[in-house]
PyMOL Python script that loads the backbone (N, CA, C, O; Angstrom):
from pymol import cmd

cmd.read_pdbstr("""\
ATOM      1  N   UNK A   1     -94.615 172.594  -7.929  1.00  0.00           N
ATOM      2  CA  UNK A   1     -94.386 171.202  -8.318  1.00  0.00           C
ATOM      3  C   UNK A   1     -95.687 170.619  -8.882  1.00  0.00           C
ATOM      4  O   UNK A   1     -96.743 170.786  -8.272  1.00  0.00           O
ATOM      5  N   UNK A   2     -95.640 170.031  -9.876  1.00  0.00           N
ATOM      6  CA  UNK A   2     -96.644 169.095 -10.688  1.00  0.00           C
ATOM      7  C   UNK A   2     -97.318 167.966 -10.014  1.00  0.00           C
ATOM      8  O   UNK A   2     -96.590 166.977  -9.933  1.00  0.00           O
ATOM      9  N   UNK A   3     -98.262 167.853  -9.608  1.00  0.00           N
ATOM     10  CA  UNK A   3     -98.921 166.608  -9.474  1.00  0.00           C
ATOM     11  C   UNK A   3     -99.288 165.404  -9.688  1.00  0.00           C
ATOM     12  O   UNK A   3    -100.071 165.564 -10.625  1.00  0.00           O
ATOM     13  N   UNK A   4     -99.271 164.475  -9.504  1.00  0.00           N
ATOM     14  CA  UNK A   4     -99.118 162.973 -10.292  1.00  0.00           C
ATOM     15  C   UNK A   4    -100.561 163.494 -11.059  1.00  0.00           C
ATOM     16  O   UNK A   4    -100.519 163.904 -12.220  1.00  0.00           O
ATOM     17  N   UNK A   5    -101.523 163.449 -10.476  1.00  0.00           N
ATOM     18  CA  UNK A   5    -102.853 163.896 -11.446  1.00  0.00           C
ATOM     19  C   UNK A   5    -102.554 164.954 -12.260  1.00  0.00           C
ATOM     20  O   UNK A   5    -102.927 164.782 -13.420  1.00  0.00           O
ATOM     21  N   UNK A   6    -102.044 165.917 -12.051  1.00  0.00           N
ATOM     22  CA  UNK A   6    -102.220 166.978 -13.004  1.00  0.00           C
ATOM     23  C   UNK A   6    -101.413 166.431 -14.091  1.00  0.00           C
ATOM     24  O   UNK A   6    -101.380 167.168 -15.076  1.00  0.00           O
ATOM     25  N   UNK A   7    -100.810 165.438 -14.178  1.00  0.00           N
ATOM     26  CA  UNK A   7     -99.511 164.909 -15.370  1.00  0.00           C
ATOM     27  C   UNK A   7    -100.639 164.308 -15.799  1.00  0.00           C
ATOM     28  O   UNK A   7    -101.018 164.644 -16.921  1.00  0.00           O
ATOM     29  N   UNK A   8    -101.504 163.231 -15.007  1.00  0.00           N
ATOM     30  CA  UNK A   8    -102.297 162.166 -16.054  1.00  0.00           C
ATOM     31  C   UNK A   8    -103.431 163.045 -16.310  1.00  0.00           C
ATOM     32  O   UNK A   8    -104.208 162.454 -17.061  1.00  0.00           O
ATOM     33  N   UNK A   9    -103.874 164.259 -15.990  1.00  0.00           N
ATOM     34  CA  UNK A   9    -105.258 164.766 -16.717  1.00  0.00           C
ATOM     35  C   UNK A   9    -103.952 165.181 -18.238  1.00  0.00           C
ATOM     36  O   UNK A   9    -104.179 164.775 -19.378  1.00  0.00           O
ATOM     37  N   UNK A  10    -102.705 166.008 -17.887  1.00  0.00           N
ATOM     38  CA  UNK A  10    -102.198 166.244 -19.201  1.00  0.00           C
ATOM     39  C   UNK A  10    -102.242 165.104 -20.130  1.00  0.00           C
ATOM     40  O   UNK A  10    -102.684 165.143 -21.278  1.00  0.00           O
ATOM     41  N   UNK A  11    -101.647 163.890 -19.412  1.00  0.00           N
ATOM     42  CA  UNK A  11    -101.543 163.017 -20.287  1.00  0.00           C
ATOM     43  C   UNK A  11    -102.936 162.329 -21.099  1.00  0.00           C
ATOM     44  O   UNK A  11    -102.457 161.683 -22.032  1.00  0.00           O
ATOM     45  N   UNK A  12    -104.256 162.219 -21.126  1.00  0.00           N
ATOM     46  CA  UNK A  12    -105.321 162.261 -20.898  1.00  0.00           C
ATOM     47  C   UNK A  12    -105.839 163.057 -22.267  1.00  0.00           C
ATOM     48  O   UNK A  12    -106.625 162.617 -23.106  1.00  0.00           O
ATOM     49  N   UNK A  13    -105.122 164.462 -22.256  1.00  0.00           N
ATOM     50  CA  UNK A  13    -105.499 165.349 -23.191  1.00  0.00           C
ATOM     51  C   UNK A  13    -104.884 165.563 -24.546  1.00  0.00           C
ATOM     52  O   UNK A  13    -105.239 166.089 -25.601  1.00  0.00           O
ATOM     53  N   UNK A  14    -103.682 164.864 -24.035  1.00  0.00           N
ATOM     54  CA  UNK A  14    -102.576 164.664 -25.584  1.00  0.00           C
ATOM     55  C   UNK A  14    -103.332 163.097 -26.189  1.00  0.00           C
ATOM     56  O   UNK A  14    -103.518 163.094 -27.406  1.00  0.00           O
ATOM     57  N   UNK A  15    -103.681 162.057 -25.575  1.00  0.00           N
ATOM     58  CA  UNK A  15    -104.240 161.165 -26.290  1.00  0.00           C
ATOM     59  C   UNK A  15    -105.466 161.429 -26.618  1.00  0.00           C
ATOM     60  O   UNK A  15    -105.969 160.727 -27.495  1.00  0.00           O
ATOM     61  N   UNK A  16    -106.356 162.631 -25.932  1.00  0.00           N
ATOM     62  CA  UNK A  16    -107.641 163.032 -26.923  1.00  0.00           C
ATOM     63  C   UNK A  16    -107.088 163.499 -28.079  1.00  0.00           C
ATOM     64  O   UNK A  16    -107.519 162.821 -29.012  1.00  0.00           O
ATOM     65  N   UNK A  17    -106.253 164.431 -28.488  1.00  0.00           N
ATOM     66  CA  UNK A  17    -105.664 164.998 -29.711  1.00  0.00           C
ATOM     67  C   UNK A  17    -104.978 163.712 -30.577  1.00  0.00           C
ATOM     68  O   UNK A  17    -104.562 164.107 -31.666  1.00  0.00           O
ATOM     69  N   UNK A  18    -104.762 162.254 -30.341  1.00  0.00           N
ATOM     70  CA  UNK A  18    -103.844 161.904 -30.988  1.00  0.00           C
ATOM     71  C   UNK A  18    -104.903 161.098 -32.252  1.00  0.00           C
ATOM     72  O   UNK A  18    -105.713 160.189 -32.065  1.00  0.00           O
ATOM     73  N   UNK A  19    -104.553 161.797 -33.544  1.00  0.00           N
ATOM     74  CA  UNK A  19    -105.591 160.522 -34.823  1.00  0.00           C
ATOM     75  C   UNK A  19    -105.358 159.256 -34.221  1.00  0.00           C
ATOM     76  O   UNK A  19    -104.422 158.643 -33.707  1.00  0.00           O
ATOM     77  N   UNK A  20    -106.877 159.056 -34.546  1.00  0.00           N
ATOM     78  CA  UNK A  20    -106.760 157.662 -34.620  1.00  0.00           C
ATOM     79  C   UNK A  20    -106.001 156.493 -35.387  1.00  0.00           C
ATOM     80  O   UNK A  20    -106.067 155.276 -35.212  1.00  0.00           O
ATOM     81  N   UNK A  21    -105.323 157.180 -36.216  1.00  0.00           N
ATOM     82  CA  UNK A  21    -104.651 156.200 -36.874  1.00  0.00           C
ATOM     83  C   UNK A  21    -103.396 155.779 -36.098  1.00  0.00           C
ATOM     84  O   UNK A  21    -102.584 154.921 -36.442  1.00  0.00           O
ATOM     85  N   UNK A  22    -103.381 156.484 -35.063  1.00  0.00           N
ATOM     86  CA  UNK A  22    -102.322 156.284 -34.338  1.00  0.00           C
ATOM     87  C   UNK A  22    -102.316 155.618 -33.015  1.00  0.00           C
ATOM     88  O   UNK A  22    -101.383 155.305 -32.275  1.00  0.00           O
ATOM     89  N   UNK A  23    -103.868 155.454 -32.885  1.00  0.00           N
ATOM     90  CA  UNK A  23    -103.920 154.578 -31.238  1.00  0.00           C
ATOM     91  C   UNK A  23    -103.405 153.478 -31.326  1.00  0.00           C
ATOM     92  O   UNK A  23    -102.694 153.339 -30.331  1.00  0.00           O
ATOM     93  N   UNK A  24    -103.350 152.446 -32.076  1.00  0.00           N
ATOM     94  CA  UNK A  24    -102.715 151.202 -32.114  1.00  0.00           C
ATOM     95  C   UNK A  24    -101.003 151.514 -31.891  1.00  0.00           C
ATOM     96  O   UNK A  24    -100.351 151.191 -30.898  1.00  0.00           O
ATOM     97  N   UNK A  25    -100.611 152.067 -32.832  1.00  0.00           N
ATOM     98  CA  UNK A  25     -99.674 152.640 -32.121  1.00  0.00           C
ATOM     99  C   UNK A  25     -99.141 152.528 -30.781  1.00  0.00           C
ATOM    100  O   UNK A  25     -98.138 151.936 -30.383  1.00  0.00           O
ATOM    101  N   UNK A  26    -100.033 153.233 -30.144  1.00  0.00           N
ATOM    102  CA  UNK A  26     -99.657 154.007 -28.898  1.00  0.00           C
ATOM    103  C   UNK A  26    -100.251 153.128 -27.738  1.00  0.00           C
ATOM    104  O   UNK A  26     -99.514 153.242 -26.759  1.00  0.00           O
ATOM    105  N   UNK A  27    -101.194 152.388 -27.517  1.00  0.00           N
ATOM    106  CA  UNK A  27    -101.830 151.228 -27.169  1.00  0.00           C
ATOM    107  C   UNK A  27    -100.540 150.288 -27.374  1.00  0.00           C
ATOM    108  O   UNK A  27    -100.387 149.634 -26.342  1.00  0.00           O
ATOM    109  N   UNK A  28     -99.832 150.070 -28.065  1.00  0.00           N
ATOM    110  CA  UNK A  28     -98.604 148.739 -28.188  1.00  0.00           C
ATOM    111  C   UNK A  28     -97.423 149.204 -27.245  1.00  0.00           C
ATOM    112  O   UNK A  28     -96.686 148.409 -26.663  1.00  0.00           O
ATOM    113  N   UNK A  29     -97.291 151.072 -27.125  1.00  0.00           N
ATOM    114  CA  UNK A  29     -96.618 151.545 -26.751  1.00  0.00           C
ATOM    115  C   UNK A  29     -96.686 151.073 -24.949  1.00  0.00           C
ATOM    116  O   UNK A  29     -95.910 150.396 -24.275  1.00  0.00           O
ATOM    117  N   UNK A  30     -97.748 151.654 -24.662  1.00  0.00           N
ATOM    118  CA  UNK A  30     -98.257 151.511 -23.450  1.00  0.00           C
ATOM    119  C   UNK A  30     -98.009 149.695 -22.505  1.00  0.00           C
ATOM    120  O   UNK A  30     -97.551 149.381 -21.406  1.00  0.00           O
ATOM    121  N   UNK A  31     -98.554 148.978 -23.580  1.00  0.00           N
ATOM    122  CA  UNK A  31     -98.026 147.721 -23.146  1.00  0.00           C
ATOM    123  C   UNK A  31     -96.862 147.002 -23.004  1.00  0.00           C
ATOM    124  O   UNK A  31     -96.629 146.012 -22.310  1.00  0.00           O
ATOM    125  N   UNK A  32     -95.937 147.832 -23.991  1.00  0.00           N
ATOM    126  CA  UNK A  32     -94.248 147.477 -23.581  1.00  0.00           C
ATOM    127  C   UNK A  32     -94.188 148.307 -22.416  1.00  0.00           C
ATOM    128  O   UNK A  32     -93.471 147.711 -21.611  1.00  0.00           O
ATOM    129  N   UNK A  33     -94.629 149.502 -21.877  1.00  0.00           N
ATOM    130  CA  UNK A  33     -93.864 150.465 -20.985  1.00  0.00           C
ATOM    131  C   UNK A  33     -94.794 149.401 -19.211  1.00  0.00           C
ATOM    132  O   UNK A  33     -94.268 149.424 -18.098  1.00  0.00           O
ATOM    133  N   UNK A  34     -95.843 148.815 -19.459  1.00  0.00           N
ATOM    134  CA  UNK A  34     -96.494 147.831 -18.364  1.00  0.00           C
ATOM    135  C   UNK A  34     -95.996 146.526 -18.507  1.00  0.00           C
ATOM    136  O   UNK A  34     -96.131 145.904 -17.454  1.00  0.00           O
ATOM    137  N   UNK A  35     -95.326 145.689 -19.655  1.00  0.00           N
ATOM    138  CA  UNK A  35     -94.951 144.907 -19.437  1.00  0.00           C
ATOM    139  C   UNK A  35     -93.389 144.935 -18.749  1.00  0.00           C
ATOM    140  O   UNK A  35     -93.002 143.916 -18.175  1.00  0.00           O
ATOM    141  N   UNK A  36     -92.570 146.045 -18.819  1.00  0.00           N
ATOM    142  CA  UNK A  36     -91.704 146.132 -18.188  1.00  0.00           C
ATOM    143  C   UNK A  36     -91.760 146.419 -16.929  1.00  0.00           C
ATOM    144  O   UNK A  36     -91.001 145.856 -16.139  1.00  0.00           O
ATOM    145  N   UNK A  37     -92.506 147.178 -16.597  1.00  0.00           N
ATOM    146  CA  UNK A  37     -92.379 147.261 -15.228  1.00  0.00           C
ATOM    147  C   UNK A  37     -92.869 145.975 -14.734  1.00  0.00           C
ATOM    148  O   UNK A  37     -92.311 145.464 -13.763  1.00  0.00           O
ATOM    149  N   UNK A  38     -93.465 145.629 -15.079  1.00  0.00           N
ATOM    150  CA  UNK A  38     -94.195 144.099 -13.880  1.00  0.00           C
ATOM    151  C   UNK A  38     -92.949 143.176 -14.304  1.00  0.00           C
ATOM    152  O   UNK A  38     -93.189 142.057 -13.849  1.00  0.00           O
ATOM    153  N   UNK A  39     -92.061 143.174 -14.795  1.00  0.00           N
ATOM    154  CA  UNK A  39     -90.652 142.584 -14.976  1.00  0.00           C
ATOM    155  C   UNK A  39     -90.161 142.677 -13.725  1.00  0.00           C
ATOM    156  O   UNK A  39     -89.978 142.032 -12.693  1.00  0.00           O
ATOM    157  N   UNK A  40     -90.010 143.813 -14.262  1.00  0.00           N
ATOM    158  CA  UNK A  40     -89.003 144.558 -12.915  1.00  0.00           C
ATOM    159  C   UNK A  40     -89.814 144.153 -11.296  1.00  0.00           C
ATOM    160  O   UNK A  40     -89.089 143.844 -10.350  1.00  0.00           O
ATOM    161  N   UNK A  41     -90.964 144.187 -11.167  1.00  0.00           N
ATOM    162  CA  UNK A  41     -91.749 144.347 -10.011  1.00  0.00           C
ATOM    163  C   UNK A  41     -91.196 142.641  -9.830  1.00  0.00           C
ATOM    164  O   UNK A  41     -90.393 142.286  -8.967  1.00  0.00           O
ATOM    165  N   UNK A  42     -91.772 141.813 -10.756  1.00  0.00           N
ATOM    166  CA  UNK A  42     -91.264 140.266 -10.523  1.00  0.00           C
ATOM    167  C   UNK A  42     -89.674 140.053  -9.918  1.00  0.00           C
ATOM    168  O   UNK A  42     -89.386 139.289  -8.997  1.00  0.00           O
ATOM    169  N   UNK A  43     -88.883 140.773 -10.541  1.00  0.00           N
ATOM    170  CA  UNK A  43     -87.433 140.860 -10.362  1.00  0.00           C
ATOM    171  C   UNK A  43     -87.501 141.085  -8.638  1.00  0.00           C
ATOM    172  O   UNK A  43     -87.430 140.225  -7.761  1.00  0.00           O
ATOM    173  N   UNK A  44     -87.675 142.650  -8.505  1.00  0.00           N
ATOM    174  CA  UNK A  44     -87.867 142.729  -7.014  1.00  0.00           C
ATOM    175  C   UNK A  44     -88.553 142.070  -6.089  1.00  0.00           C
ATOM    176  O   UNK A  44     -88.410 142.406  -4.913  1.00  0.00           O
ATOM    177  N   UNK A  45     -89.498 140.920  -6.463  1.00  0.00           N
ATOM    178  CA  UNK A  45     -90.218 139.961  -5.092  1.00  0.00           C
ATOM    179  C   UNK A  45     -88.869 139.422  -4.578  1.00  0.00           C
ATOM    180  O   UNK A  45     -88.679 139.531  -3.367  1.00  0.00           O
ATOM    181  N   UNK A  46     -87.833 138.811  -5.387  1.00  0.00           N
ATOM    182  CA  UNK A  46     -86.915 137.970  -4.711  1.00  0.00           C
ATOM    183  C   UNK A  46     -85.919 139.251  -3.701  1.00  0.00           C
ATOM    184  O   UNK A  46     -84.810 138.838  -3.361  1.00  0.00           O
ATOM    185  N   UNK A  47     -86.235 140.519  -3.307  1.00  0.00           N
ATOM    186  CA  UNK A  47     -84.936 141.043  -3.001  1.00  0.00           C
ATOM    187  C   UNK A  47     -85.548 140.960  -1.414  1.00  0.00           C
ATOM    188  O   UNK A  47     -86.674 141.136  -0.951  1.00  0.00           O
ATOM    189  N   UNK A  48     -84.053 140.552  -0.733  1.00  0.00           N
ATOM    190  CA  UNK A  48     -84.523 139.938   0.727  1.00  0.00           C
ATOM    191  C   UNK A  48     -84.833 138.683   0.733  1.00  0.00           C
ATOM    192  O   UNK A  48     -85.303 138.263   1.791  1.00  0.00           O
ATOM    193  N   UNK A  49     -84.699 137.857  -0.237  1.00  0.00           N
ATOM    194  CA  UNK A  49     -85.232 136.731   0.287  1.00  0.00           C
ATOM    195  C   UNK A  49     -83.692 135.672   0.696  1.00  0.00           C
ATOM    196  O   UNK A  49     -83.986 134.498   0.922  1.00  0.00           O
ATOM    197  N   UNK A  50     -82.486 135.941   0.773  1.00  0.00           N
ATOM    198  CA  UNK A  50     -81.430 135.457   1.366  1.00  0.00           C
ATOM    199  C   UNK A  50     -81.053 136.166   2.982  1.00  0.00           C
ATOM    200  O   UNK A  50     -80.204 135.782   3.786  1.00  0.00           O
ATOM    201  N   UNK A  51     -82.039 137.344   3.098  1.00  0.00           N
ATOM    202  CA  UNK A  51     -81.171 137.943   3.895  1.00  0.00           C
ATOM    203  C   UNK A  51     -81.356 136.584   5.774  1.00  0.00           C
ATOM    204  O   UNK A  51     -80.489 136.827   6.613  1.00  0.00           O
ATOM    205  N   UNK A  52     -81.928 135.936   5.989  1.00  0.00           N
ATOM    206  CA  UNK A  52     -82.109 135.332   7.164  1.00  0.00           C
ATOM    207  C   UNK A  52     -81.525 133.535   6.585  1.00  0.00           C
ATOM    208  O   UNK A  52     -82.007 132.430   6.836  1.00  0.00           O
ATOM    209  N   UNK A  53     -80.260 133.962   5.709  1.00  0.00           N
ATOM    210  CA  UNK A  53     -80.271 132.682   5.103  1.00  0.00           C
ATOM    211  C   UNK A  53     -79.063 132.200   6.298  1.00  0.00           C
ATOM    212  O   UNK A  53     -78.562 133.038   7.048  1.00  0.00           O
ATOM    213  N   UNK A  54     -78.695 130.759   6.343  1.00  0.00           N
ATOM    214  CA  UNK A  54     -78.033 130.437   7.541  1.00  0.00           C
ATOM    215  C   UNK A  54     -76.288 130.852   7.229  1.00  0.00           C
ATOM    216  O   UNK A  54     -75.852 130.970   6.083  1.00  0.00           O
ATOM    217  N   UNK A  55     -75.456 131.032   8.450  1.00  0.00           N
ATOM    218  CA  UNK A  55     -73.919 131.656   7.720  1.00  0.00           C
ATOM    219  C   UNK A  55     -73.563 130.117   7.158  1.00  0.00           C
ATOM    220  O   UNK A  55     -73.014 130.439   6.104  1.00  0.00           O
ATOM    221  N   UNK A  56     -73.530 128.986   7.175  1.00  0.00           N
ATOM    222  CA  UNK A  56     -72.978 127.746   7.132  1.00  0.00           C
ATOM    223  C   UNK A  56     -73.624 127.740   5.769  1.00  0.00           C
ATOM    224  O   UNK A  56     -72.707 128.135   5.049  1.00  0.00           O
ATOM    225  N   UNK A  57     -74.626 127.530   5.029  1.00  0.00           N
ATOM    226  CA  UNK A  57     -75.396 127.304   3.804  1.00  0.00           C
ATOM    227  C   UNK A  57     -74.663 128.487   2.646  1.00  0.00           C
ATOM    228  O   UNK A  57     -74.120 128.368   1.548  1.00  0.00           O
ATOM    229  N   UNK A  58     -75.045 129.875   3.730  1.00  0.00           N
ATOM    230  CA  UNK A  58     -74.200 130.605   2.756  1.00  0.00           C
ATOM    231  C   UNK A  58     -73.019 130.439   2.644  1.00  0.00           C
ATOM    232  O   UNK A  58     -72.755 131.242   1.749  1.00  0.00           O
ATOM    233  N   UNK A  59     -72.018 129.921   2.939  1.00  0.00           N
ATOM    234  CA  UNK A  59     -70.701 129.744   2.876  1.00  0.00           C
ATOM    235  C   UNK A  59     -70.678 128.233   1.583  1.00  0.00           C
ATOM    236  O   UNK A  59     -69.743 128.233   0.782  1.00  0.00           O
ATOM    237  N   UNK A  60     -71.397 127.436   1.530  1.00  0.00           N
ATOM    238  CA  UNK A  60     -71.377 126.474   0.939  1.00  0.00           C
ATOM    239  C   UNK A  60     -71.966 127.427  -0.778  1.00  0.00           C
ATOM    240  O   UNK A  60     -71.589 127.198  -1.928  1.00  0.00           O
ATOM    241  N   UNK A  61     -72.882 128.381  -0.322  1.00  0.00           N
ATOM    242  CA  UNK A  61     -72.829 128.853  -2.219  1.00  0.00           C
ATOM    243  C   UNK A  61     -72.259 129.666  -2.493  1.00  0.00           C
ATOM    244  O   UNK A  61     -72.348 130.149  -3.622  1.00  0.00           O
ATOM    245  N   UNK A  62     -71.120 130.331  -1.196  1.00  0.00           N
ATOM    246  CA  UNK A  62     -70.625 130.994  -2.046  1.00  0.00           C
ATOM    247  C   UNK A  62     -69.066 130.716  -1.837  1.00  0.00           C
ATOM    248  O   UNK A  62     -68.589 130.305  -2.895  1.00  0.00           O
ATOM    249  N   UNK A  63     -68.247 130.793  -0.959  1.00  0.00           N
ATOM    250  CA  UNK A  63     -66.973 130.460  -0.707  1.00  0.00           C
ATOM    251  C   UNK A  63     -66.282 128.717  -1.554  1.00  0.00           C
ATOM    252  O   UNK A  63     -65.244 128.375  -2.120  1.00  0.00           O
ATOM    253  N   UNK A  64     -67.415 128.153  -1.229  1.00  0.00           N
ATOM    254  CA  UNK A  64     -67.208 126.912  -1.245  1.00  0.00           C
ATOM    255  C   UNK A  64     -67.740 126.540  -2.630  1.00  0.00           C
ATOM    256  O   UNK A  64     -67.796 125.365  -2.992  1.00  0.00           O
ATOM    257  N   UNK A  65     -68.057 127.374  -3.254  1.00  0.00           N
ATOM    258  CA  UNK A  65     -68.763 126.807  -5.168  1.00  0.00           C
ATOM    259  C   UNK A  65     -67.680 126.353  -6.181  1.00  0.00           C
ATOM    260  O   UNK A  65     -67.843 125.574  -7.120  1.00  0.00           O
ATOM    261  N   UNK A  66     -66.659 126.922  -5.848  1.00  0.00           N
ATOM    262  CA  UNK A  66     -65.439 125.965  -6.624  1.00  0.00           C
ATOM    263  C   UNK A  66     -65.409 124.231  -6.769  1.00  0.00           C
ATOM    264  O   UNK A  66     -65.530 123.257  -7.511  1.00  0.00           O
ATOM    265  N   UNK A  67     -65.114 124.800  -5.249  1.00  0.00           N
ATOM    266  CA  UNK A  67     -64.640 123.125  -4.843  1.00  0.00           C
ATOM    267  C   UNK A  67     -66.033 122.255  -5.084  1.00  0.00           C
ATOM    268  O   UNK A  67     -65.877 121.140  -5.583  1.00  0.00           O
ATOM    269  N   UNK A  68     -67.273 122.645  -4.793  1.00  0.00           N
ATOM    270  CA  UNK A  68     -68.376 121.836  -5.197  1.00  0.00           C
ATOM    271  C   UNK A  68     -68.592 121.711  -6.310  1.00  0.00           C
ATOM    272  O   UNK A  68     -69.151 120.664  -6.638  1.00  0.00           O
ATOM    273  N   UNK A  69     -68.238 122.745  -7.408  1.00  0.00           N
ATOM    274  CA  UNK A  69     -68.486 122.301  -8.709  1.00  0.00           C
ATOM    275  C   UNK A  69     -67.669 121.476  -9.241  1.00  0.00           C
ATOM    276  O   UNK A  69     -67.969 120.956 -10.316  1.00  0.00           O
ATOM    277  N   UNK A  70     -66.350 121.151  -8.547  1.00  0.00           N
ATOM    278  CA  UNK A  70     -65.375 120.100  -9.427  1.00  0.00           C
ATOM    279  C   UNK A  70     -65.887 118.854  -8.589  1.00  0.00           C
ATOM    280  O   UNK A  70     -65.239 117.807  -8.574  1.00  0.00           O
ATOM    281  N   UNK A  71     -66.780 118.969  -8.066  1.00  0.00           N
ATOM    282  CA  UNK A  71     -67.097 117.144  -7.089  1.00  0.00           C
ATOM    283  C   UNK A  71     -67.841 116.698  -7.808  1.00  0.00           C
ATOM    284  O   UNK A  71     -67.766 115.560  -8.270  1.00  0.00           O
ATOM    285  N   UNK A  72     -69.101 117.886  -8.149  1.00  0.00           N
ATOM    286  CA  UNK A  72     -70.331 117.507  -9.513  1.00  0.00           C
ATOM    287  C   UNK A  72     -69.711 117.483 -10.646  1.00  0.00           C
ATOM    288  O   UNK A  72     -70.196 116.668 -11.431  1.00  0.00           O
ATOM    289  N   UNK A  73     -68.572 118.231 -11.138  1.00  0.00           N
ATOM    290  CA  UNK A  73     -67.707 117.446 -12.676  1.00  0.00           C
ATOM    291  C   UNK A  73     -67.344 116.010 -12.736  1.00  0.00           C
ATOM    292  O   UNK A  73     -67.243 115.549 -13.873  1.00  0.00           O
ATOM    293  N   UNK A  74     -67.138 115.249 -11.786  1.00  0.00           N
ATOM    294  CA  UNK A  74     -66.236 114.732 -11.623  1.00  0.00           C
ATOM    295  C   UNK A  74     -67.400 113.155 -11.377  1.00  0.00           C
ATOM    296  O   UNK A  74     -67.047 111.980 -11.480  1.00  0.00           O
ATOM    297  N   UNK A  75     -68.677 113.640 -11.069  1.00  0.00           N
ATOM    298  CA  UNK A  75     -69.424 112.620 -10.881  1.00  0.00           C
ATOM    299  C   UNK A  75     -69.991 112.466 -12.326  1.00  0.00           C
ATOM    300  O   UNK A  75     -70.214 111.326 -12.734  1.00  0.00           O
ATOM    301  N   UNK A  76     -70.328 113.939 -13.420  1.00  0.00           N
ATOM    302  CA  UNK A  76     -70.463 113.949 -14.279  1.00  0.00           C
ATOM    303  C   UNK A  76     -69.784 113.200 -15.432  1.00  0.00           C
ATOM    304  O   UNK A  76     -70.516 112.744 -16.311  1.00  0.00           O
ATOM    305  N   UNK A  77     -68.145 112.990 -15.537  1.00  0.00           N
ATOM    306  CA  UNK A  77     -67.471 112.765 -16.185  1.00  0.00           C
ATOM    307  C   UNK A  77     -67.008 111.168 -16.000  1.00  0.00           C
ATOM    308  O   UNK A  77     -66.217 110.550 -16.712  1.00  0.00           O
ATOM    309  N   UNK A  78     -67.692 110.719 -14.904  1.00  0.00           N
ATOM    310  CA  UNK A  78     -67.312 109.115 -14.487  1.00  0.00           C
ATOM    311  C   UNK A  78     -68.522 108.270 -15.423  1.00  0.00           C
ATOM    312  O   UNK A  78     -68.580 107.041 -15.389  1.00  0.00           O
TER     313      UNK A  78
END
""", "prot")
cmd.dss("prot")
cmd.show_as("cartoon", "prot")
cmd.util.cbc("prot")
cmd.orient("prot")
C-alpha cells in the first residue's frame, strides 16, 4: 500500500517536470480543488448541531411548518 508521503513526494516530482508555462495553470487548479474542500469542511461545522435540540421546538419546525407558514401568510397578506 502507498503512503500519503510517498503520493506527495510523487506528486512533488510531476510538478518539477511540468513547463512553466503551465504553472498558472495548475496553481488555479489547486485553488479550486482547496477552495472546495473548505466548502465542504464549512458545510460539516453545522453537522450535530440539532442533535440536543428540544422534542417540543423540534416538532414546531418540523411537523408543525405548514400550519405556521399559513399564520405568517396570512399576517403577510393583511
Amino acid at each position: 500500500m502507498i503512503t500519503d508521503n510517498q503520493i506527495r513526494h510523487q506528486i512533488f516530482r510531476r510538478v518539477s517536470r511540468i513547463p512553466k508555462e503551465k504553472l498558472k495553470e495548475l496553481s488555479d487548479f489547486l485553488s479550486k480543488l482547496e477552495d472546495s474542500f473548505s466548502k465542504k469542511q464549512k458545510v460539516l461545522s453545522f453537522a450535530g448541531a440539532w442533535k440536543d435540540i428540544d422534542d417540543d421546538v423540534f416538532s414546531e419546525l418540523t411537523d408543525k411548518l405548514i400550519e405556521n407558514r399559513s399564520k405568517n401568510r396570512k399576517r403577510i397578506d393583511e
